[in-house]
Backbone as CSV, one residue per row, in Angstrom:
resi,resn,N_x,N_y,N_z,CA_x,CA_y,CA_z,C_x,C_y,C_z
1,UNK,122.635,100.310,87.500,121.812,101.315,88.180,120.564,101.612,87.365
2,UNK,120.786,101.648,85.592,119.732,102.268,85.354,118.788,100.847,84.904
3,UNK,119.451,99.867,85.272,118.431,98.354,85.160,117.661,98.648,86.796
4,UNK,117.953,98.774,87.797,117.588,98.906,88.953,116.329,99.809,88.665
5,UNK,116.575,100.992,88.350,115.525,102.061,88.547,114.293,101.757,87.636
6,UNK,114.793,101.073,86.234,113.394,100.317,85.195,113.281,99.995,85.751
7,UNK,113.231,98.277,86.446,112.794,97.689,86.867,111.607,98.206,88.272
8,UNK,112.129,98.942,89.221,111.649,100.366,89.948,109.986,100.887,89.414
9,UNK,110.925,101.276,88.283,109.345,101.970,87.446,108.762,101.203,86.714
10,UNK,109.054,99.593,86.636,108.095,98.835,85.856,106.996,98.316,87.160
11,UNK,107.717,97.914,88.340,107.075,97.233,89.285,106.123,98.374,89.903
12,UNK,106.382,99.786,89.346,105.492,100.787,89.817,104.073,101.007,89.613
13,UNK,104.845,101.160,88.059,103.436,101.430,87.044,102.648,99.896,86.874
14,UNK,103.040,98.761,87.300,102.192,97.408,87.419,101.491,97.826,88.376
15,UNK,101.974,97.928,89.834,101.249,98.137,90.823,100.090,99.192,90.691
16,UNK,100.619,100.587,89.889,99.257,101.472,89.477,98.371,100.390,88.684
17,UNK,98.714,100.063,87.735,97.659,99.382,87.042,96.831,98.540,87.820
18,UNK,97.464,97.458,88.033,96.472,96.591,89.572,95.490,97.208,90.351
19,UNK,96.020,98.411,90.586,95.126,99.151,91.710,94.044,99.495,90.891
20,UNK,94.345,100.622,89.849,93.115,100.966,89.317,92.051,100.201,88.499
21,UNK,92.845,98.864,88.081,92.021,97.981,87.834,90.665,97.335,89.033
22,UNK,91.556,97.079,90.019,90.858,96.708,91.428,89.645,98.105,91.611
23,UNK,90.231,99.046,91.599,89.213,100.439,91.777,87.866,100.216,91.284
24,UNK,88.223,99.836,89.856,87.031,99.681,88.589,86.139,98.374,89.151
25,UNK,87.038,97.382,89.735,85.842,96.054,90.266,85.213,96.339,91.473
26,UNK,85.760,97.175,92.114,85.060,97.660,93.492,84.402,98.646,93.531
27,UNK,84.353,99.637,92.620,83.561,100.498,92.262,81.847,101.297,93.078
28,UNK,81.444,99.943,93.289,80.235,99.484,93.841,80.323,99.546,95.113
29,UNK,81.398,99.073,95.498,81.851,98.899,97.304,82.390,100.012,97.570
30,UNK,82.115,101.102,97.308,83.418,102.153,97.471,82.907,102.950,99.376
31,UNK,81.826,103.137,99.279,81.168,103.815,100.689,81.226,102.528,101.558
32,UNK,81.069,101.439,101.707,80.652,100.173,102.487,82.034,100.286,102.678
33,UNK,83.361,99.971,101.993,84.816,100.076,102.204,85.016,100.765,102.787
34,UNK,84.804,102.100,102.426,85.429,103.423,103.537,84.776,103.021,105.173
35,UNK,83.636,102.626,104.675,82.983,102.998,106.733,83.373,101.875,107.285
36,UNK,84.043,100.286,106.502,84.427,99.389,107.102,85.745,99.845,107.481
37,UNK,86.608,100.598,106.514,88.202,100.767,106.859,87.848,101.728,108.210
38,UNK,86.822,102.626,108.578,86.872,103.448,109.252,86.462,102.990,110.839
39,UNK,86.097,101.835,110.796,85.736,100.971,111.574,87.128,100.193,111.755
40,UNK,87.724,99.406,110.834,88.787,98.829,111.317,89.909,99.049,111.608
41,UNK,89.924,100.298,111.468,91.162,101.466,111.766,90.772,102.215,113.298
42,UNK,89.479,101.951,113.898,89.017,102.734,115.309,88.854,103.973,115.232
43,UNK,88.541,104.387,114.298,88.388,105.940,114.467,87.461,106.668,115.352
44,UNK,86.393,106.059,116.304,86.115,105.767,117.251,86.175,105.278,118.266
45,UNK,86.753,105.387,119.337,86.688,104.363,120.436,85.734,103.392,120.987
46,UNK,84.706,103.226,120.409,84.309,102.382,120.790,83.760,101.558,119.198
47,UNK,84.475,101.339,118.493,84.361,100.818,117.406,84.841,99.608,118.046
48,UNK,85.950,99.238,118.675,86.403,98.074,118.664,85.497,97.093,119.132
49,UNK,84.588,98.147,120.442,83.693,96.931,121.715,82.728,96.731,120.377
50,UNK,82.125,97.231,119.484,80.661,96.813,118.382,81.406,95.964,117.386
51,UNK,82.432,96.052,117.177,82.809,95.025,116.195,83.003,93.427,117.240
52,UNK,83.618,93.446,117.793,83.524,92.362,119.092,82.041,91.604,119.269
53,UNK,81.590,92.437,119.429,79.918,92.254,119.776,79.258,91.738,118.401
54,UNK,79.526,91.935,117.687,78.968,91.792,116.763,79.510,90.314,116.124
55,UNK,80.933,90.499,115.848,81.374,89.267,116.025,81.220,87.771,116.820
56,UNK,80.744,88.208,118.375,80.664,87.737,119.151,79.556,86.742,118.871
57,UNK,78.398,88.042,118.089,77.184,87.137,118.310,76.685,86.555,117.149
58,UNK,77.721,86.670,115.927,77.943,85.349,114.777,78.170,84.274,115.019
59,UNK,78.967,83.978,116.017,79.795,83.092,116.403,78.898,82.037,117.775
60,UNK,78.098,82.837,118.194,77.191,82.478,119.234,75.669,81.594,118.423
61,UNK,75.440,82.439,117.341,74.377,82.142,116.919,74.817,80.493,115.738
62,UNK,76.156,80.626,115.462,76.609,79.305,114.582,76.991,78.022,115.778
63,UNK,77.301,78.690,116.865,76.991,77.453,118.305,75.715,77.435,118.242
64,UNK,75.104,78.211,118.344,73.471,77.532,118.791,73.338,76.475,117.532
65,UNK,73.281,77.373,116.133,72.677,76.137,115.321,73.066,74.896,114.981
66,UNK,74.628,74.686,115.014,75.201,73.884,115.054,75.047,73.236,113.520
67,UNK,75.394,74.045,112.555,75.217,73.613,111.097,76.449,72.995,110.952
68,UNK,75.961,71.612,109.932,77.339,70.726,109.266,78.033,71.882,108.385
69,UNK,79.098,71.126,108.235,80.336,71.923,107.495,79.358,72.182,106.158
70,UNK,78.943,71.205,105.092,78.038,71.502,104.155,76.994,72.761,104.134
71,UNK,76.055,72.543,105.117,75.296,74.046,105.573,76.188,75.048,105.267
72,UNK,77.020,74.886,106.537,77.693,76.311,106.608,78.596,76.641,105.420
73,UNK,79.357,76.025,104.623,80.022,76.393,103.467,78.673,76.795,102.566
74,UNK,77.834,76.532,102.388,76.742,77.164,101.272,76.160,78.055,101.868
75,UNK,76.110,78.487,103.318,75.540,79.847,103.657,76.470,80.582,103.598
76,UNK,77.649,80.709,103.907,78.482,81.213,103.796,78.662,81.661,102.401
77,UNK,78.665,80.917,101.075,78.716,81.340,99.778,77.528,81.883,99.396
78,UNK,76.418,81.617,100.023,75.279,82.299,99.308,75.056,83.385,99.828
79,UNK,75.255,83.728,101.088,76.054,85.355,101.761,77.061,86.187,100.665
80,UNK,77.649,85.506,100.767,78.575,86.361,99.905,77.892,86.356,98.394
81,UNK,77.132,85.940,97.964,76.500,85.956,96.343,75.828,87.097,96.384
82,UNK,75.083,87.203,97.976,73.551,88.016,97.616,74.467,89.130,98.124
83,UNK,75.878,89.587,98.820,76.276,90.547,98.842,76.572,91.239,97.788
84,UNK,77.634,90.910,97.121,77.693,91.036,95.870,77.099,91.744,95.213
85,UNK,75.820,90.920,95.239,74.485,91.581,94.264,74.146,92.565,94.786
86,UNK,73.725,92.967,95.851,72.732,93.473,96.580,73.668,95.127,96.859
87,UNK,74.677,95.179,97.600,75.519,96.032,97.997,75.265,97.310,96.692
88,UNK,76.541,96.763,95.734,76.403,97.855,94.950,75.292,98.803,94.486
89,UNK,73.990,97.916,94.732,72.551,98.216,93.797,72.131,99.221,94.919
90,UNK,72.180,98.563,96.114,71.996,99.628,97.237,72.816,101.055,97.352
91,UNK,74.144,100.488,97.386,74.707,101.691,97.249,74.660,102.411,96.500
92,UNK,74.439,102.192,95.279,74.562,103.255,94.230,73.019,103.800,94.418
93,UNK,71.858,103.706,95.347,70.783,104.418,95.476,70.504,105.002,96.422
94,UNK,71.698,104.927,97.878,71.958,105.505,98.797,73.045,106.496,98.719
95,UNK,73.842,106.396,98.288,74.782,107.187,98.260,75.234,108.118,96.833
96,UNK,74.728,109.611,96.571,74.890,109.916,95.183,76.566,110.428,94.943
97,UNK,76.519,110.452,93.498,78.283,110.976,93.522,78.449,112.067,94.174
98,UNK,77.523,113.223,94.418,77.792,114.314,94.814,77.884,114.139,96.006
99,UNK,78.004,113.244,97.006,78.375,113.159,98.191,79.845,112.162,98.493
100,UNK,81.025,111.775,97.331,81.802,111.104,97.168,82.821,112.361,96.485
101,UNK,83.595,112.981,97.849,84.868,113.796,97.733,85.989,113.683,97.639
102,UNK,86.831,114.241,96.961,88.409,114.063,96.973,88.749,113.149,98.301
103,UNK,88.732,113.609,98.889,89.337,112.770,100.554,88.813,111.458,99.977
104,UNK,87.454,111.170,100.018,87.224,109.210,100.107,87.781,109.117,98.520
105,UNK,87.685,109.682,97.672,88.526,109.182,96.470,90.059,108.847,96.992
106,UNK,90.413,109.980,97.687,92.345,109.325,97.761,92.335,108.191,99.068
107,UNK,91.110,107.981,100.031,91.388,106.971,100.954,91.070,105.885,100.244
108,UNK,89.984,105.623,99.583,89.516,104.132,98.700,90.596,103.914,97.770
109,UNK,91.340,104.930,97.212,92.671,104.691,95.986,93.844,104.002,97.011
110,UNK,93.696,104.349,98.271,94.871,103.399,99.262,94.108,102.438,99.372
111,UNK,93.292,102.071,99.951,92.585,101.298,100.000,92.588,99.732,99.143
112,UNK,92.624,100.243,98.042,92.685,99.053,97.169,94.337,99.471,96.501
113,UNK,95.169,99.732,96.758,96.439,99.817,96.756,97.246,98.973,97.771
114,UNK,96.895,99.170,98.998,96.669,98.517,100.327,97.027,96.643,99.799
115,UNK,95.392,96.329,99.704,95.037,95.083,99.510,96.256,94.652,98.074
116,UNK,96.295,95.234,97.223,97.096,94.899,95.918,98.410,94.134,96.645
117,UNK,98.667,95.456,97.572,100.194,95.252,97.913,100.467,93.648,98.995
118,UNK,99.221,93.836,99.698,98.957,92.645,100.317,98.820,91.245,99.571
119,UNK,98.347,91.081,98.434,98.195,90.353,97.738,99.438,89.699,96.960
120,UNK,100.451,90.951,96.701,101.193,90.471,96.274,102.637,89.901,97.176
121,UNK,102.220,90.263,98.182,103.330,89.731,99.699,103.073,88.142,99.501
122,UNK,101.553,87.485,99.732,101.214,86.699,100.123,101.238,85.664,98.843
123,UNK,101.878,86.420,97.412,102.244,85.587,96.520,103.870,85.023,96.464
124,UNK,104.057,86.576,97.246,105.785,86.331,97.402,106.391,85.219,98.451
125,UNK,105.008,85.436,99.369,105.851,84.021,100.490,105.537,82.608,100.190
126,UNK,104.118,82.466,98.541,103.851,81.399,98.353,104.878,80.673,97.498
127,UNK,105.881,81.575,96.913,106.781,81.862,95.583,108.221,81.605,96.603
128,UNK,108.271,81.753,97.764,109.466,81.400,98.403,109.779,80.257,99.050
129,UNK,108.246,80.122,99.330,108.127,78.982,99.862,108.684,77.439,98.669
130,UNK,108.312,77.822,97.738,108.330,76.772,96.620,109.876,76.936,96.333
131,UNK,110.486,78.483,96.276,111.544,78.256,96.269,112.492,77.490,97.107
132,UNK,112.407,77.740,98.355,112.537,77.316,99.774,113.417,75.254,99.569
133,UNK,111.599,74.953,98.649,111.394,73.193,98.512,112.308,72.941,96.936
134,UNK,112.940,73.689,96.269,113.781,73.130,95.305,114.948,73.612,95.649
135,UNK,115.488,74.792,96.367,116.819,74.937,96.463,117.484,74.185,97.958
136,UNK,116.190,74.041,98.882,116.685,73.043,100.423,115.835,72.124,100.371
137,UNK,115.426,71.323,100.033,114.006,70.315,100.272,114.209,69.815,101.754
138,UNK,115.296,69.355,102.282,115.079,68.834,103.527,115.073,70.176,104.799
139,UNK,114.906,71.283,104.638,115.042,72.429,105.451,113.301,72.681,105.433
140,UNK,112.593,72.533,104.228,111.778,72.853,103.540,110.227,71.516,104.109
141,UNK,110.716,70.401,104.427,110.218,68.962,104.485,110.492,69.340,106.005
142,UNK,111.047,70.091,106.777,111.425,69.740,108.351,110.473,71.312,108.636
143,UNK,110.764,72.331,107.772,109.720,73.480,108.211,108.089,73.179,108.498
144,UNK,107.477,72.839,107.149,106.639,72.405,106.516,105.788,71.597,108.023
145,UNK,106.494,70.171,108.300,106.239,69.112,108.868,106.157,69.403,110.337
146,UNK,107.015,70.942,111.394,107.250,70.841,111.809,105.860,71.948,112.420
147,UNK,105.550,73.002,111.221,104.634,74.307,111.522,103.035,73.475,111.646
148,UNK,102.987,72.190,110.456,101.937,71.525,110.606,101.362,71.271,111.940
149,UNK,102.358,69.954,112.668,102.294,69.555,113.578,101.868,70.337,114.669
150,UNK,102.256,71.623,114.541,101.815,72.635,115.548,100.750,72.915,115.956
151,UNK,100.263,73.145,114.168,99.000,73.618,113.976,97.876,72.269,114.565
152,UNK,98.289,71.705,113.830,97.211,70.108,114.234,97.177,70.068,115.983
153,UNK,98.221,70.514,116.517,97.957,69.854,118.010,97.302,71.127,119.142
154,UNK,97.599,72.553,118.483,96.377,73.353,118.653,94.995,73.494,118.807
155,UNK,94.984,73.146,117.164,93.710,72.718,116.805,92.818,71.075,117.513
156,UNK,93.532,70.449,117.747,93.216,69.370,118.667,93.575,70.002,120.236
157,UNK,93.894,70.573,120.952,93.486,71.645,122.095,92.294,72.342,122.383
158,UNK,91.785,72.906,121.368,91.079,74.241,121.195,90.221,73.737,120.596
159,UNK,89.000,74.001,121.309,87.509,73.932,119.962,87.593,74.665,118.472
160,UNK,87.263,73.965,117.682,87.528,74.750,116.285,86.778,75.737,115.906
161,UNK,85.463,75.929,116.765,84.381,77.217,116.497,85.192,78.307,117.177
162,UNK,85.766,78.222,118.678,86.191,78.784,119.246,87.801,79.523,118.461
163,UNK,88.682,78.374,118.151,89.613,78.860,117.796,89.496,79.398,116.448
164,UNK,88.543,79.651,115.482,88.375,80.546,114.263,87.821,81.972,114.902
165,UNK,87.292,81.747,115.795,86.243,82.487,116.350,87.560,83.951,116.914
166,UNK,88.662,83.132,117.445,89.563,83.929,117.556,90.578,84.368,116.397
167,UNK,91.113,83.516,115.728,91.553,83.794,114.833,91.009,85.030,113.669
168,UNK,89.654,84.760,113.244,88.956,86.102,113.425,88.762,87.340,114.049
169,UNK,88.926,87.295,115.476,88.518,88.353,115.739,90.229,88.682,116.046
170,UNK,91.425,88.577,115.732,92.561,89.187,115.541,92.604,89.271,114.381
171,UNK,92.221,89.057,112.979,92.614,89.918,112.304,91.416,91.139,111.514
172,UNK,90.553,91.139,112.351,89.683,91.978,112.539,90.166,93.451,112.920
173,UNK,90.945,93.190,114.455,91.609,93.913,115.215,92.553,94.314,115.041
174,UNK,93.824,93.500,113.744,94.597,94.121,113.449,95.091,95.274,113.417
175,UNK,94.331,95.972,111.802,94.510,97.195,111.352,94.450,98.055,112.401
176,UNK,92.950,97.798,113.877,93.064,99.200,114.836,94.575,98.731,115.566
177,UNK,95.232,97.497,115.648,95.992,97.607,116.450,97.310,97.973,116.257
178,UNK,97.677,97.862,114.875,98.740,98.747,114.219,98.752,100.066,113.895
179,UNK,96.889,100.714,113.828,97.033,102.024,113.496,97.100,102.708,114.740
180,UNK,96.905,102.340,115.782,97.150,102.509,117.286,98.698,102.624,117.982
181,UNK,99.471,101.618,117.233,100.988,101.252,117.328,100.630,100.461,118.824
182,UNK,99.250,100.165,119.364,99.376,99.082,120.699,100.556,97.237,120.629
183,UNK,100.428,96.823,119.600,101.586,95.527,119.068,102.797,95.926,119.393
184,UNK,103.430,96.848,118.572,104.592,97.571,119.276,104.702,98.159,120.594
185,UNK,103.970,98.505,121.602,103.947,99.297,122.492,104.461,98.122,123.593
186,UNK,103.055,97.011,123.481,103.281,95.781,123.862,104.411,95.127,124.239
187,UNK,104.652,94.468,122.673,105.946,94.449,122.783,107.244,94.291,122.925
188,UNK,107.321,95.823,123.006,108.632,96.946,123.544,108.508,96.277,125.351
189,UNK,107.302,96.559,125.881,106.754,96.147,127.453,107.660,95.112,127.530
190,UNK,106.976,93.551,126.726,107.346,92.721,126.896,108.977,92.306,126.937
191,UNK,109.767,92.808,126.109,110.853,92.494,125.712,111.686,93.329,127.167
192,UNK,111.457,94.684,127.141,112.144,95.157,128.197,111.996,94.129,129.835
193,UNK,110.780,93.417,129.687,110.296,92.387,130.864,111.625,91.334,130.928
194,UNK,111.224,90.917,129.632,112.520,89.849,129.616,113.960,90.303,129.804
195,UNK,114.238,91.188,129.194,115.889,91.805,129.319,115.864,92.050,131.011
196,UNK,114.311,92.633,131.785,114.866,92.862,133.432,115.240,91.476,133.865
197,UNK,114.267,90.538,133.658,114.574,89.078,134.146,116.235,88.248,133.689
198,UNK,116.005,88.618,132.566,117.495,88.032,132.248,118.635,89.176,133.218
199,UNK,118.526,89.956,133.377,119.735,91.039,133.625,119.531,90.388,135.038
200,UNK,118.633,90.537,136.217,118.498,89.761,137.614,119.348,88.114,137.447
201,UNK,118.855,87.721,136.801,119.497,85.791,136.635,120.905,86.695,136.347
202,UNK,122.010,86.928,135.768,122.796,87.369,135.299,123.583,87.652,136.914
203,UNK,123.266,88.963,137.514,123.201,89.303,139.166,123.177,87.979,140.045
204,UNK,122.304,86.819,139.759,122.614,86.339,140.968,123.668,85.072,140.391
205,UNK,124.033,84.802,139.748,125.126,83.784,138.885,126.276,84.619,139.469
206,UNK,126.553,85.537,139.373,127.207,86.406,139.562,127.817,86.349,141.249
């Protein structure tokens, strides 16, 4: 028990550390974060249609130009360079501390608590996965081979501008759609759909 509860308070106080480490590198992003989380959470109703739109017309304007993969991987990185740069320098001349209150201090401290915790999920399923391939290899060789194939014959379906284009704009939509509980609501819809259909087939077998 009292190995359980260390362990408890070691994986705790790591996770504090992570975070406030993360705090200190984002530092710079702290207002641009909040009004994006506040955006991707809907705290507006009509946040969702401007993010759409907006999305929409990234995605419109990379059809028109029709840049090689090369282009677009170096605009894409040199976007993100001059963000980088540019953001914090801005922000820190738009926004003074005296307008940065308790409230966005404890939402940006989830915030990058949030992402930590996310980060470390997405190490845990990379870490299971590997486990997965030394304790079953052929469970592991038939998963693997089988999720691929999926993916490849999708992706050979679906235009690939188009299908990022979506893939994007769901996990865009996510966060409003869990902070909404609409996924669950869904569903709940759906599933009760199926249980009426199955319960009718059931009735006429019958």
């Amino acid at each position: 028990m009292a190995s359980g509860e260390g362990e408890s308070r070691s994986g705790g106080s790591l996770l504090a550390s992570e975070t406030a480490q993360l705090e200190e590198h984002l530092e710079g992003w702290g207002e641009v974060m909040l009004a994006a989380d506040r955006i991707l959470r809907w705290e507006k109703p009509w946040f969702p249609a401007i993010m759409m739109l907006v999305v929409s017309v990234v995605f419109l304007l990379i059809y028109w130009l029709d840049p090689s993969v090369l282009t677009g991987v170096s605009c894409a990185i040199m976007m993100i360079c001059l963000a980088d740069y540019l953001v914090p320098t801005i922000a820190s001349k738009m926004f003074g501390s005296n307008k940065w209150t308790t409230e966005q201090q404890q939402r940006f401290h989830e915030i990058c608590s949030n992402l930590v915790k996310t980060q470390r999920r997405i190490v845990g399923w990379w870490r299971r996965l590997f486990a997965l391939k030394e304790e079953k290899p052929k469970m592991y060789f038939m998963t693997v081979v089988s999720f691929l194939s999926v993916v490849a014959w999708i992706g050979q379906q679906v235009h690939n501008l188009f299908l990022t284009y979506l893939v994007v704009s769901f996990i865009l939509l996510l966060p409003g759609l869990n902070r909404h509980r609409l996924i669950t609501k869904y569903v709940g819809m759906a599933k009760r759909e199926i249980n009426k259909l199955l319960k009718q087939k059931e009735k006429k077998n019958e």
